[in-house]
C-alpha positions in Angstrom: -105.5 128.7 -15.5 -108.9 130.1 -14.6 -110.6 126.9 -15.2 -108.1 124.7 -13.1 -108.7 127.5 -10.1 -112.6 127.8 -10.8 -113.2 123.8 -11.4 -114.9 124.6 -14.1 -114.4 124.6 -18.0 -114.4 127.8 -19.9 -114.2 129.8 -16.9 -111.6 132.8 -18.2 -113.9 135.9 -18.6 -112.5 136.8 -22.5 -113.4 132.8 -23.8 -116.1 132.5 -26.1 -117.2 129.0 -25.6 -120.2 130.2 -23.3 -121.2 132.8 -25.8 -120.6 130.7 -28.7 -123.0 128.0 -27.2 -125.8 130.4 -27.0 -125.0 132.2 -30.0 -125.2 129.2 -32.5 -128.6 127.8 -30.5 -127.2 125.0 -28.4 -128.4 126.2 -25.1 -131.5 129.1 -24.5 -129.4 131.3 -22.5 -125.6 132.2 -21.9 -124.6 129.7 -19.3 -122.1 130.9 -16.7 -119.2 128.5 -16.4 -120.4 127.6 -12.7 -123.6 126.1 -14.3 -121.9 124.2 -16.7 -124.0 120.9 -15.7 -126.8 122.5 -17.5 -125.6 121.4 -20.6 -126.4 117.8 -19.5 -130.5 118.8 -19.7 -129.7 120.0 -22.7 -128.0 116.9 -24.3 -124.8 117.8 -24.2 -121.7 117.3 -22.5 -118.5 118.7 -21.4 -114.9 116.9 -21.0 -111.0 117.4 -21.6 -108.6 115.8 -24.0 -106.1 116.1 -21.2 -107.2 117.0 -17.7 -104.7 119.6 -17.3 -105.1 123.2 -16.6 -102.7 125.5 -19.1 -102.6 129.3 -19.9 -102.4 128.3 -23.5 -103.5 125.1 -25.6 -100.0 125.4 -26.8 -98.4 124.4 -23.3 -99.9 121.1 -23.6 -97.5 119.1 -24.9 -97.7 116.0 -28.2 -97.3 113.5 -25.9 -100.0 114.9 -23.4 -102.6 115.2 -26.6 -102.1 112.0 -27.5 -102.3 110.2 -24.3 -105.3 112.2 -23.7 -106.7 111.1 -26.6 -107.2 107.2 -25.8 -108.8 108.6 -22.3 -110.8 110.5 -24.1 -111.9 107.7 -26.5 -112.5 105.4 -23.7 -115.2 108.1 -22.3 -116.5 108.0 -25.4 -117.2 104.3 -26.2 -118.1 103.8 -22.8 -121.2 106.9 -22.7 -121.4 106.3 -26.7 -122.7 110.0 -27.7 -124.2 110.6 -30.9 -121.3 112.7 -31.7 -118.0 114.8 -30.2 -116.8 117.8 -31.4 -113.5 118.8 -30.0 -112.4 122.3 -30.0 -109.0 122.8 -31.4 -107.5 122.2 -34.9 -104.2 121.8 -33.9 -104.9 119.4 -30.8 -107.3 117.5 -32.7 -104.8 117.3 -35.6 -102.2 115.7 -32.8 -104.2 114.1 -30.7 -105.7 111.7 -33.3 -102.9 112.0 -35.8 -105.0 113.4 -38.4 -102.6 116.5 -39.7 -104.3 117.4 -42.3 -108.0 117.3 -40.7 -109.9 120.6 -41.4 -113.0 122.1 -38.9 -116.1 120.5 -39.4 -117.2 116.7 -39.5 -114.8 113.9 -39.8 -116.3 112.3 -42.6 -113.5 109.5 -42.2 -113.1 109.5 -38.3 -115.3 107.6 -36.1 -115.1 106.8 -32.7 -117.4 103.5 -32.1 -120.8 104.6 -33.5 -119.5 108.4 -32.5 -119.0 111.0 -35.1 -115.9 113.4 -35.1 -116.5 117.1 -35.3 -113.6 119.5 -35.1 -114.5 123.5 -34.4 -112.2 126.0 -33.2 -110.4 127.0 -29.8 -112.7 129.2 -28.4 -110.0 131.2 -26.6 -110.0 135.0 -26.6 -106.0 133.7 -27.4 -107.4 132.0 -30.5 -107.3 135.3 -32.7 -108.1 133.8 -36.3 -111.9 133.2 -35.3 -114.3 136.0 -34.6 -117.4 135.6 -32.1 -119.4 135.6 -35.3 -118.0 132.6 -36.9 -117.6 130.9 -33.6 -121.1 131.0 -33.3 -121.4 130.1 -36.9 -119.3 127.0 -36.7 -121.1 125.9 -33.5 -124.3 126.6 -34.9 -122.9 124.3 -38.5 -122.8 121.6 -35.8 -125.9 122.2 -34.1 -128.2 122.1 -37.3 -126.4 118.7 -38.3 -127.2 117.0 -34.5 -130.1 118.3 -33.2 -133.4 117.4 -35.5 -135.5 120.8 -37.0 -138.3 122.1 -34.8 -141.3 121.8 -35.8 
């Protein structure tokens, strides 16, 4: 609910994303959520499966994820990223009708010439990850996009 009051994503005080982006080496710093268009500098990008602002990813709904879903692959044919990673087993599992997809790449889901990438919820509600292996799923993805320095 913070994000829908705030406008912006990730904005409830106990969620992880922001420290789990810095953590794993996406961004230099730990963004606030009000300077979220950063991540655009940084080659990255920010959007919803469904433009809805819940207390819980649990409130959204099976027909909401899946609805969601073709918006969300229209976004992504149309800006054609390299890759998307959506955060959320469960509503990448309905969204895309995959239920027995596991975090990590999709090996046999693409979306155009976008690959799939599934990492956890970063919610503080999302108990079964630590901030430790947030960071170390995020970071899993970042060494797989972003080419070695050096």
């Amino acid at each position: 609910m913070w994000s829908g009051w705030s406008g912006h994503h990730f904005a409830r005080p106990g969620n992880r994303f922001w420290p789990a982006l810095h953590a794993s080496g996406f961004t230099p710093r730990r963004l606030d959520p009000g300077e979220e268009q950063e991540v655009l500098g940084l080659g990255l990008g920010i959007t919803n499966v469904v433009a809805r602002a819940t207390a819980a990813a649990a409130d959204l709904t099976d027909d909401e994820l899946r609805a969601g879903r073709h918006e969300l692959e229209r976004k992504v044919l149309a800006h054609a990223p390299r890759t998307l990673a959506v955060l959320g087993i469960t509503a990448y599992r309905t969204a895309f009708g995959r239920p027995r997809a596991a975090l990590g790449e999709q090996p046999d889901h693409v979306i155009g010439t976008t690959r799939v990438w599934v990492l956890p919820n970063p919610s503080g509600l999302n108990a079964h990850h630590t901030p430790a292996d947030l960071a170390r799923l995020f970071a899993t993805l970042r060494e797989a996009v972003q080419p070695p320095h050096g």
